[in-house]
Each structure stands twice: as structure tokens, then as C-alpha cells.
TORZAFI-662088 format. One record per residue (C-alpha): x, y, z; residue in three letters. Coordinates in steps of 0.1 Angstrom, whole numbers, padded with zeros to 4 digits, always signed. Last residue first. Layout:
XYZALA
...
This chain:
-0063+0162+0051UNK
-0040+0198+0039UNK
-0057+0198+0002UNK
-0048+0234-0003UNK
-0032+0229-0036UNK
-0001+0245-0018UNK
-0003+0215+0005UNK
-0007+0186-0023UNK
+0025+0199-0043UNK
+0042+0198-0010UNK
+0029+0164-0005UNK
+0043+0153-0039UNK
+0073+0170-0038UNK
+0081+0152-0001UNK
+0073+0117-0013UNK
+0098+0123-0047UNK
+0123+0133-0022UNK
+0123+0101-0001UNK
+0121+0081-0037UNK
+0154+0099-0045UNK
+0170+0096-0013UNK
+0186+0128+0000UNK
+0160+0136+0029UNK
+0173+0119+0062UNK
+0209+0138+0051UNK
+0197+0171+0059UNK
+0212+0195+0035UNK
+0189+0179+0015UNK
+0160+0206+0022UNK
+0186+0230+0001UNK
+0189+0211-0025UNK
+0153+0206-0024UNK
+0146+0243-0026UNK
+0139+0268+0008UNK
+0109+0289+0011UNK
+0084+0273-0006UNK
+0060+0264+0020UNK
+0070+0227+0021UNK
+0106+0232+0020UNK
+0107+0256+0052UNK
+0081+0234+0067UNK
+0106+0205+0060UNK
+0133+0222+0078UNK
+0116+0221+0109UNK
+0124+0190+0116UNK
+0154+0207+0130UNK
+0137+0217+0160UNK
+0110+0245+0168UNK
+0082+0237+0196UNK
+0062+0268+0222UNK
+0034+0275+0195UNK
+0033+0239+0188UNK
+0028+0229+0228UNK
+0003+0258+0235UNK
-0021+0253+0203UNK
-0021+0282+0176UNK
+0007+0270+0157UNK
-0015+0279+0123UNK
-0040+0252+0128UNK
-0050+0228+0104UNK
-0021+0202+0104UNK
-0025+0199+0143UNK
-0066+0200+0136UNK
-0062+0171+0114UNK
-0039+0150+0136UNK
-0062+0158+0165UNK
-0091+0145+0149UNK
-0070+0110+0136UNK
-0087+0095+0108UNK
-0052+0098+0086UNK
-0039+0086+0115UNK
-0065+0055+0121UNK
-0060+0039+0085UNK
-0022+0045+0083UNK
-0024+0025+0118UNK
-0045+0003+0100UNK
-0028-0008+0068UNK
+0006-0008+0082UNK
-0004-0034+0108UNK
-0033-0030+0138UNK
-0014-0050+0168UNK
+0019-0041+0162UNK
+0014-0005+0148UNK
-0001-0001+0179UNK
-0027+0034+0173UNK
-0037+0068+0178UNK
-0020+0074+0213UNK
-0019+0112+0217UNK
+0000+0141+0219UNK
+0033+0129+0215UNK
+0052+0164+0209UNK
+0078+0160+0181UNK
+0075+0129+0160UNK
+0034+0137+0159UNK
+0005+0116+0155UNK
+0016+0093+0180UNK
+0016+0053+0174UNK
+0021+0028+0205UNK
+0040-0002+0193UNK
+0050-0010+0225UNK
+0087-0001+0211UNK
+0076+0036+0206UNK
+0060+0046+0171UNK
+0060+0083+0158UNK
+0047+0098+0129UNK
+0062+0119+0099UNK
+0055+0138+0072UNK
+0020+0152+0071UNK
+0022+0152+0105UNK
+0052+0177+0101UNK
+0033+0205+0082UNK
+0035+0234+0106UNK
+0019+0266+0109UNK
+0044+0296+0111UNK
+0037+0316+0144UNK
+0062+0301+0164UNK
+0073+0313+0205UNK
+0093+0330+0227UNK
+0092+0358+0204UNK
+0132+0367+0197UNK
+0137+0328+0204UNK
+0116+0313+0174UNK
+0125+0347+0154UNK
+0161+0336+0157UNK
+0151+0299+0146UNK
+0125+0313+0119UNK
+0161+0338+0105UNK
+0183+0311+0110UNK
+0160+0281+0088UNK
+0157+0310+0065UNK
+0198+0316+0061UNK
+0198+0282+0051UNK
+0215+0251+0069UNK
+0245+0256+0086UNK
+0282+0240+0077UNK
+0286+0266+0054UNK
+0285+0262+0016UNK
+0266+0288+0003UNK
+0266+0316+0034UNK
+0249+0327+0066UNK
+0259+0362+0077UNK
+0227+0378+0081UNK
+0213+0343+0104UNK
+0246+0332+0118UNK
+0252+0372+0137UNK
+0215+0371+0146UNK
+0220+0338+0162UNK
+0251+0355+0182UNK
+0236+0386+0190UNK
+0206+0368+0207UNK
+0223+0368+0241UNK
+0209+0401+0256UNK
+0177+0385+0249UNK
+0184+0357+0272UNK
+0187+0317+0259UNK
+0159+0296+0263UNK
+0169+0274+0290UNK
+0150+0281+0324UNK
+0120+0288+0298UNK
+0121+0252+0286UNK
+0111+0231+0315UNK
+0077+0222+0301UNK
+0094+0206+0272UNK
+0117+0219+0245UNK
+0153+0233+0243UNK
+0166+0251+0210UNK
+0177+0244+0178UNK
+0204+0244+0159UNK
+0212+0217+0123UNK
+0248+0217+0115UNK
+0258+0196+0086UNK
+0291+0176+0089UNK
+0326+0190+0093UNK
+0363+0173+0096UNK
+0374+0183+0127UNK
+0383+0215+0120UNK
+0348+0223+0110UNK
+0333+0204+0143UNK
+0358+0227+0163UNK
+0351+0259+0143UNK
+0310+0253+0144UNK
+0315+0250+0185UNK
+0339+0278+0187UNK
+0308+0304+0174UNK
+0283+0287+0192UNK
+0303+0292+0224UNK
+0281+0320+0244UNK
+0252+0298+0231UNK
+0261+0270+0244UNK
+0248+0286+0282UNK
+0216+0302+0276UNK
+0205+0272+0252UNK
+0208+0262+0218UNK
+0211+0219+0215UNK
+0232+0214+0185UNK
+0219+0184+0163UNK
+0247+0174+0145UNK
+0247+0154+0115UNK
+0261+0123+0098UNK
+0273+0102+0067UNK
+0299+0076+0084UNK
+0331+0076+0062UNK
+0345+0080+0095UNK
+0374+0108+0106UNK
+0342+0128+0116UNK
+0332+0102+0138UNK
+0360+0098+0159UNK
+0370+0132+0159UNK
+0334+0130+0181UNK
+0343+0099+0198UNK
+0375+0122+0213UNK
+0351+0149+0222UNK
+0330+0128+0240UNK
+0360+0111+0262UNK
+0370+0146+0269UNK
+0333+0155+0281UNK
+0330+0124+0300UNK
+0365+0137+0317UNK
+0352+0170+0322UNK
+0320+0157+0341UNK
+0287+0176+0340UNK
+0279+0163+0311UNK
+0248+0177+0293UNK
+0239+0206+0309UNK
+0275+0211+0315UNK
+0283+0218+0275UNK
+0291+0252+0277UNK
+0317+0248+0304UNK
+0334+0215+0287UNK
+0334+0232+0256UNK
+0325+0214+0217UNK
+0293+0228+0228UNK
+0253+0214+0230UNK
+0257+0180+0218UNK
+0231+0157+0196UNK
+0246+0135+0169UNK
+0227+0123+0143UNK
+0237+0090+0124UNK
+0229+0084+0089UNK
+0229+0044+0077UNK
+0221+0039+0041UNK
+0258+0018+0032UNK
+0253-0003+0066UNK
+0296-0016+0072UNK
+0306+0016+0087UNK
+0281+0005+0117UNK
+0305-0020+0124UNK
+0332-0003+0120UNK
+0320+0030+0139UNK
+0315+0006+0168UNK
+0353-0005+0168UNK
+0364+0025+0164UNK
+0343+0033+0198UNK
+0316+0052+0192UNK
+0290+0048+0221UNK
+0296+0085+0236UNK
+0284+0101+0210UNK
+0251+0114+0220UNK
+0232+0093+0193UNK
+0199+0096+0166UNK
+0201+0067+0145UNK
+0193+0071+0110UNK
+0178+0047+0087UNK
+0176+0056+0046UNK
+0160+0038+0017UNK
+0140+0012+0045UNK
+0133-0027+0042UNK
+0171-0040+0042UNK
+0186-0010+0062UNK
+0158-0020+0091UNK
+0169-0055+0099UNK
+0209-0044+0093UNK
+0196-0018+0118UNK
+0187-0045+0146UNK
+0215-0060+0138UNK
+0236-0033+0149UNK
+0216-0025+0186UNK
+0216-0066+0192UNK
+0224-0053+0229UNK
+0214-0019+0234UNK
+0239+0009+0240UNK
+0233+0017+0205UNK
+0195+0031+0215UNK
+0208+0058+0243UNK
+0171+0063+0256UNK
+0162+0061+0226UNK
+0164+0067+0189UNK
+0151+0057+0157UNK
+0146+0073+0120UNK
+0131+0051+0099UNK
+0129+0073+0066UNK
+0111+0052+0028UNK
+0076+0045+0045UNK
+0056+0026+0019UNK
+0031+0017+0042UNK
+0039-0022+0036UNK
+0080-0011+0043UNK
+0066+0003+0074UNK
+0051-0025+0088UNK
+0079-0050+0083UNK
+0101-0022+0098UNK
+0081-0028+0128UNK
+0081-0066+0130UNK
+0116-0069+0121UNK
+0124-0039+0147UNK
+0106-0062+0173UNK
+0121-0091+0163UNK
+0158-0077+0164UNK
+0151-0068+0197UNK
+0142-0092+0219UNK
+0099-0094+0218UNK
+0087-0085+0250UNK
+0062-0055+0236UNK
+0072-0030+0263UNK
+0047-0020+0292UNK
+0044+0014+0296UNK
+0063+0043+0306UNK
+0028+0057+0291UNK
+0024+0082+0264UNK
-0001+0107+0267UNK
+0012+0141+0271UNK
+0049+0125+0268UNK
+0073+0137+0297UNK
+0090+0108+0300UNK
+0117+0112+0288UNK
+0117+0147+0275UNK
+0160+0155+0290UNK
+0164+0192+0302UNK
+0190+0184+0323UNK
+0209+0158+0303UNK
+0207+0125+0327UNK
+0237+0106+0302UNK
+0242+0068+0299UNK
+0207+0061+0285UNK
+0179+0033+0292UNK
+0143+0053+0296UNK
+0137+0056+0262UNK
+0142+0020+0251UNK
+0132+0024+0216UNK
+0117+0053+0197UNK
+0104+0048+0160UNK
+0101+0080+0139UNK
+0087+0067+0110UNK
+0096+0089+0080UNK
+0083+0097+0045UNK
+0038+0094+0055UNK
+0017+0101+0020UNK
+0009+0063+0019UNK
+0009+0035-0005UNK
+0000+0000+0000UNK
């Protein structure tokens, strides 16, 4: 079957990780349970699941945790999904690759990783480790990595404190070898005691007029919604992302968003591919979310590097820009996104 979805956003063990980040969402899912967990080992369950989302037609698994390569079977597991999806990518802090890890992982040819930090420093980076030889083992994995044939990305977490270093963190990840730089700031219900201060704005404004061709950041208006984002406090641009993408959690429990999980629409375990497509294209809230223009509290207060797609979708960016981000380079990823752009600017948003 075919549907209009590009990327499962599939999150596994998210209670097992090897960092407490401060402002870490575990567990602070509107509906989501801690819940039971399906039982199956590993490998099974991503069988099952990736078995689902090949029948939807679903070309993007994207899949984190918790800390998911910590996790025994982790690399077979994504052999499993590489074989039934055009692209996986695992989202990481760093700390699992080893040489030995990055050889293993070296050996799945449509594997992106993501890599999540907030500063190349040890100060600016506390919110994350609070521990400056965790933060020198880090940076080590992080050479690491960009030494790898590995495709990946960074996501860099903006708050009051890596903010002062933004400017050194871009150097170090360009000296190191470089990889796309994706910004974005702290979510959740904790968020105000991170966003940075006005006073500190300078340095997103400074990105956002002097962005260039080439850089290691994405386009000047991905800097200029990001610096509005934190000028205001929060979005007014509407946002397409259920249109996209969905998220399943190892229970199986489908949410009609991969950034706020709203609701519990269906188990893509128990219904298949044909009926969880079935339920959230049904899905009330889904409809309203891609219906409103930002206007309830948890999208109006939400910007991350999904966000990119919006920027795509409206018109305001071109695909070579929109693959910047490696999720979105495949060919039959990119057809997907033209078409539901296509069907957005004809005004059919449901």
C-alpha cells in the first residue's frame, strides 16, 4: 500500500541512556505511558516494525532512545531495518563510538547518524555532562566520527549557556572534519529556564545575516525562523510535520506527531501498516494539528530541526537545500516530499 507518510520516527528504550541531560523529555509524553514493552528481543521487534513500514511505503526510519546503540543486538537490529528502508538514522550522543563501533556501523551503506551536543566546551556543554572527563571522552568519539566515512549530523542543542560558544563549537566540528549543522533550541515544560536571554541573541543574529553557500549551517531562512523562534518565545508559522512523519515507541504505541506525543492513535503491532495508516489519517487531532496555524500551546512553544521541512513545504527553501539534511537525499524520499508539498499548496491539507 501507498501512503503520503516519508519517516517513522520509532523510539526504543527511552528510559535506558548513559547521560541525565537536564532538560532531558523522557517521560514527559502528554499521553504516552512508561508502559509495558512489547517483550519481543530486539531484532524481532524492529523486524516486525520495519515490516510495517515497508507495507506503508515508508522510505525514513529514524530511531532513537534512551541511548539506542547501548542496546544489545543495537547493529542487527539496523541491518533489519537498512534492508526494508531507503535511509535509517540513529539519533546518538556520541559516547557509544568506539572504532570499533564506527566499523560496524561503517559496514550499513544507508545508515545516517545524528549526533546531539550542545558545545564542543566543557563549560558550555554542562547541561549535558557535568563531568570533564566524559566531556573529553565525547570529544574524542566526536573526531572519531568525523574521521569515519559515516554520513552524519549534528543536532546542536541552543541554550543560555552554548550559546556564548556557538561560534567555537562550528570551528571545532569544521576542524574536525565537518558535517551539517542543524540548531535548535530546548523543548518541554522546563524550557523557559533554558531559552537563551535577549541580551544573548547577537550571536543567532550574527549566523542568520551572515549565513553563506557552503557553510556548515543550513539556510539563512532556517536562522532567520530559529532567531524569530527565540526573539518571540514562541512560532507563528503553521507546521506540516504530521503530514510527514509519525512516531512509534517499542509497545508499538503510534503518536501523530514525531515532536510532541500528543496522543495514542494506534499499535502499529497489533493494527499493521494498513490500520495505523487507516486510524492517523482518521486522527481528529492529527487534522486540527495540520490545520492550525501554531495556535495550540505545545506547537506554538516547539521548533527543532524538523523544521526544515516546513521551510521546504512552503516554498521557502529548494530541495537542494531541504537535502542538506541527510534523512532527505533519497530519491524516492524526495519524490514523497514533492508530492505532498505539491498537495499542500493545492490546499488539500487532510
Amino acid at each position: 500500500m501507498t501512503t503520503r507518510f516519508v519517516a517513522l520516527d520509532l523510539v526504543v528504550r527511552e528510559e535506558f541512556c548513559n547521560l541525565s541531560c537536564d532538560y532531558c523529555l523522557t517521560g514527559q509524553g502528554n499521553y504516552h505511558r512508561a508502559a509495558a514493552k512489547s517483550g519481543m528481543p530486539l531484532p524481532s521487534l524492529l523486524e516486525a516494525i520495519a515490516r510495517q513500514g515497508k507495507m506503508m511505503d515508508i522510505p525514513v526510519v529514524k530511531i532513537s532512545g534512551g541511548e539506542y546503540l547501548l542496546l544489545d543486538n543495537a547493529v542487527e537490529g539496523l541491518h533489519c531495518l537498512a534492508e526494508k528502508f531507503e535511509t535509517v538514522v540513529v539519533m546518538t550522543n556520541g559516547l557509544p563510538l568506539t572504532s570499533g563501533m564506527l566499523k560496524r556501523l561503517n559496514e550499513i551503506p544507508n545508515l545516517v547518524l545524528q549526533l546531539s551536543l550542545d558545545s564542543t566546551t566543557f563549560e558550555s556543554n554542562r547541561y549535558r555532562i557535568n563531568n570533564p572527563r566524559l566531556h573529553a571522552l565525547f570529544l574524542d568519539r566526536l573526531q572519531l566520527l568525523c574521521r569515519s566515512a559515516i554520513p552524519f549530523e549534528v543536532y546542536l542543542i541552543i541554550n543560555r549557556n552554548s550559546i556564548q560558544t556557538i561560534g567555537k563549537t562550528l570551528d571545532d566540528i569544521k576542524a574536525y572534519g565537518g558535517a551539517p549543522v542543524f540548531p535548535f533550541p530546548v523543548r518541554g515544560p522546563d524550557r523557559e529556564g533554558y531559552l537563551p536571554e535577549p541580551s544573548q541573541l547577537k550571536a543567532l543574529r550574527d549566523l542568520a545575516e551572515n549565513a553563506e553557500g557552503g557553510s556548515l549551517l543550513p539556510h539563512k531562512s532556517y536562522l532567520s525562523m530559529l532567531l524569530e523562534f527565540c526573539e518571540r518565545g514562541h512560532r507563528v508559522e503553521r507546521c506540516h510535520i504530521p503530514h510527514i512523519a509519525f512516531t512509534a515507541f517499542d509497545d508499538g504505541i503510534v503518536s501523530s506527531c514525531p515532536n510532541i506525543w500528543f496522543d495514542e492513535v494506534a499499535n502499529i503491532l497489533e493494527d499493521g501498516g494498513a490500520g495505523t495508516a487507516r486510524k492517523l489519517e482518521q486522527s481528529p487531532l492529527r487534522r486540527g494539528l495540520l490545520r492550525f496555524s501554531a495556535s495550540t500551546g505545545l506547537c506554538r512553544s516547539c521548533f527543532t530541526p524538523w523544521d526544515i521541512i516546513n521551510l521546504y513545504v512552503d516554498g521557502r527553501i529548494p530541495a537542494e537545500e531541504l537535502t542538506k539534511s541527510r534523512l532527505f537525499k533519497g530519491p524516492r524520499t524526495l519524490r514523497k516530499l514533492e508530492a505532498i508539498r505539491n498537495s499542500v499548496r493545492e490546499s488539500r491539507y487532510v
